[in-house]
C-alpha angles and dihedrals in degrees: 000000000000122000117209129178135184108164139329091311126028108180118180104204105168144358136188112199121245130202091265110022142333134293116219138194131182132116139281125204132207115134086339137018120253145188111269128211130167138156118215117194116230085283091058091244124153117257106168141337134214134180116201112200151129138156107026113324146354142185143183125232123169141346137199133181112247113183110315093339145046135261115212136197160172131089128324125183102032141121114252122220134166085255089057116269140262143240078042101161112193107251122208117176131169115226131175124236087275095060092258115158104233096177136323139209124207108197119195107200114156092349112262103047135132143188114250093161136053123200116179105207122183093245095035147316126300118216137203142173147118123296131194131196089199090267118047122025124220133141143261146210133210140173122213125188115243093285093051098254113150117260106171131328138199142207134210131227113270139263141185083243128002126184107192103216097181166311126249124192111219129167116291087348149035141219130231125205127190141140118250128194131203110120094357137337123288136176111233129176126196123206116213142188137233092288102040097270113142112238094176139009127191140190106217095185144270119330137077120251121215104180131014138179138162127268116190096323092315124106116247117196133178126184140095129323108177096334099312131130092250134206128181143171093184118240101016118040137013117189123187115195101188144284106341148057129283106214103171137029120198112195114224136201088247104031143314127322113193137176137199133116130291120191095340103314128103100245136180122197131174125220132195117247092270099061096267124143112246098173144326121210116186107229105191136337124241096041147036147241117277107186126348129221121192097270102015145060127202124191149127134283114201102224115181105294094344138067132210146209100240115183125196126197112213140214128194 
């Protein structure tokens, strides 16, 4: 395991492999929270590191490869809490393989939102995250144009908490997952059309899901039902795995490899397509796991007042 630390706080949120290593964002904290972005080589090996910042804070969200380059997002002038924050405006920059801002958007939509999804379209981008109105939380939608000039947006219904989990492309339409909170959590997913109307809209049960994908048209989900570390393929399997919270899926040739924390220990295991446990291996104490590769796992320990990006390679 490799330690790497870059202020009082050094949190690893996303990655998209290259040919010769992996690109990371996330966010580091001293007297404000930035935009991290760093690139380790397949030793996990630090090559270079780069904040992105400016007015209050910032933080990174997500990142996904479009043609030769990345697109980046999350929130950027805001004021972080432990509630959350607020003024938070959703950020979306271009950058090249070297880190290189190429250009970057700032959307104000309800006054405090952020992306938290990417999703490269031949025509354009399509956008999603969380928004606040400084009351009730929901989510919204948007699609750019290549350039990330606004095209149309969306927002979805209101909630005393909302967690957006993901956004999935399908043909002629897309799906939208998130957690919702009035009376309890439950997981919802939104169907939408071409321009962001919302054609169905569907309450899958209770739970909150912290990371989704697709696997084979159906919808996977991994995150936390009634603390439990919890798995899903929805409508045909469900899979917890004990006390704790899964946060990444990483999707194999030969099953499902997911990460989170379990009592208190960063942790990986790998299931079989139905659902089945194939094995569990415990990473470090004190943290958990923030977003999987194939061969590699990237998280947080909790050390004291501080907290570090801590990556794993991994061998099955």
């Amino acid at each position: 395991m490799r330690l790497y630390t870059f202020g009082k706080e050094t949190v690893p949120v996303a990655g998209v492999s290259m040919e010769d290593g992996i690109l990371i964002i996330g966010s580091v904290r001293n007297k404000n929270y930035k935009i991290m972005l760093l690139k380790l080589n397949k030793e996990g090996e630090l090559e270079w590191f780069k904040l992105f910042g400016g007015k209050n804070d910032w933080e990174g969200h997500s990142i996904v490869k479009i043609n030769s380059d990345y697109l980046i997002g999350g929130a950027g002038e805001g004021i972080a809490t432990p509630e959350g924050g607020k003024n938070w405006k959703a950020y979306l920059a271009k950058i090249d393989g070297n880190g290189n801002k190429i250009w970057e958007r700032k959307y104000r939509i309800l006054g405090n939102e952020c992306v938290y999804s990417i999703v490269p379209l031949d025509d354009g981008i399509l956008l999603g995250g969380e928004v606040s109105d400084g009351s009730r939380r929901g989510f919204f939608v948007m699609k750019t144009d290549l350039k990330g000039n606004p095209l149309w947006k969306r927002t979805l219904s209101s909630w005393e908490d909302a967690i957006f989990g993901g956004l999935i492309e399908g043909k002629g339409s897309s799906t939208l997952i998130g957690s919702v909170k009035d009376a309890g959590w439950s997981v919802i997913t939104f169907e939408l059309d071409e321009e962001g109307n919302t054609i169905g809209e569907k309450t899958l049960g209770e739970g909150i899901a912290l990371d989704v994908t697709d696997l084979n048209g159906k919808i996977l989900i991994t995150g936390d039902k009634n603390g439990g570390f919890w798995v899903s393929l929805i409508g045909n399997w469900e899979a917890m795995l004990g006390e704790g919270t899964g946060t990444a899926i990483q999707i194999l040739s030969d099953g499902i490899l997911v990460g989170g924390e379990l009592d208190g220990s960063a942790i990986v295991a790998k299931l079989d397509f139905d659902g089945k446990l194939v094995w569990k291996k415990k990473l470090w104490e004190g943290g958990w796991v923030e977003a999987l590769g194939k061969n590699i796992a990237l998280g947080v320990r909790e050390k004291r007042d501080r907290m570090e990006m801590a990556v794993q390679l991994l061998s099955y």
